[in-house]
N, C-alpha and C positions, 0 to 999 in steps of 0.2 A: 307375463312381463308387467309390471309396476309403471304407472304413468308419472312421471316426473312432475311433480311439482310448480306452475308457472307463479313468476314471480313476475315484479316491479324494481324498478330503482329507485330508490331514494339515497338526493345528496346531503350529506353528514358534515356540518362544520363543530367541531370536536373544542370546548371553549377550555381553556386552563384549568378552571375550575372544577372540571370534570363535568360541566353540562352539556348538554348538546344543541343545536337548531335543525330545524331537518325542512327541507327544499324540494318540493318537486323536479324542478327544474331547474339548468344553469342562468338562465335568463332572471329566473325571480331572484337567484341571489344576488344577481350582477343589482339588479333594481335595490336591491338593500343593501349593497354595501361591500359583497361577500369579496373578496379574492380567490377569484375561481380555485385558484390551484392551493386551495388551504381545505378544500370540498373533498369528502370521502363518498365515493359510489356504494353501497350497500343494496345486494338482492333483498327483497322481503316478500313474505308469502304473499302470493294475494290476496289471499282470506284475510290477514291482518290492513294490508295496505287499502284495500277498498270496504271493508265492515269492523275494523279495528279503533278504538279509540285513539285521542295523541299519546296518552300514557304508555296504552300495550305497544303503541309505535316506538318511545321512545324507550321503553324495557327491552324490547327486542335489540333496539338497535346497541344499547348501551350492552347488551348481551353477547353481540356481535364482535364489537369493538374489543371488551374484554379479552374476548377468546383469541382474536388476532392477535392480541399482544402479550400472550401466555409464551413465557419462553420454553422452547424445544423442549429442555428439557424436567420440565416442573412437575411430571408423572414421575422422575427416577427414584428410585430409593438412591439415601445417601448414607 
């Protein structure tokens, strides 16, 4: 049996622009400004989240985010 993968959170504030800010924790966004409830929770590997650069953090994430927002059905042939 395959051992699962342990992960991390990190919280995602998602800017219009399409950038992102990324949070440890809900307190440090509160200290900057953030509106909690605008924060996206995100698992990330913990190979990435503790020896990962901000870049691969934030390709991951922005990778993440993507995929979430892939509508149902965008594999169909039409």
């Amino acid at each position: 049996m395959e051992e699962e993968e342990e992960k991390d959170t990190l919280l995602v504030l998602r800017h219009k622009d399409g950038g992102v800010s990324l949070y440890i924790d809900e307190d440090w966004a509160l200290e900057r400004g953030v509106d909690p409830s605008q924060l996206i929770a995100l698992e990330i590997p913990r190979k990435i989240y503790t020896t990962g650069t901000v870049q691969e953090l934030r390709e991951y994430v922005a990778s993440s985010l993507e995929s979430q927002e892939a509508p149902l059905d965008s594999h169909s042939p039409t």
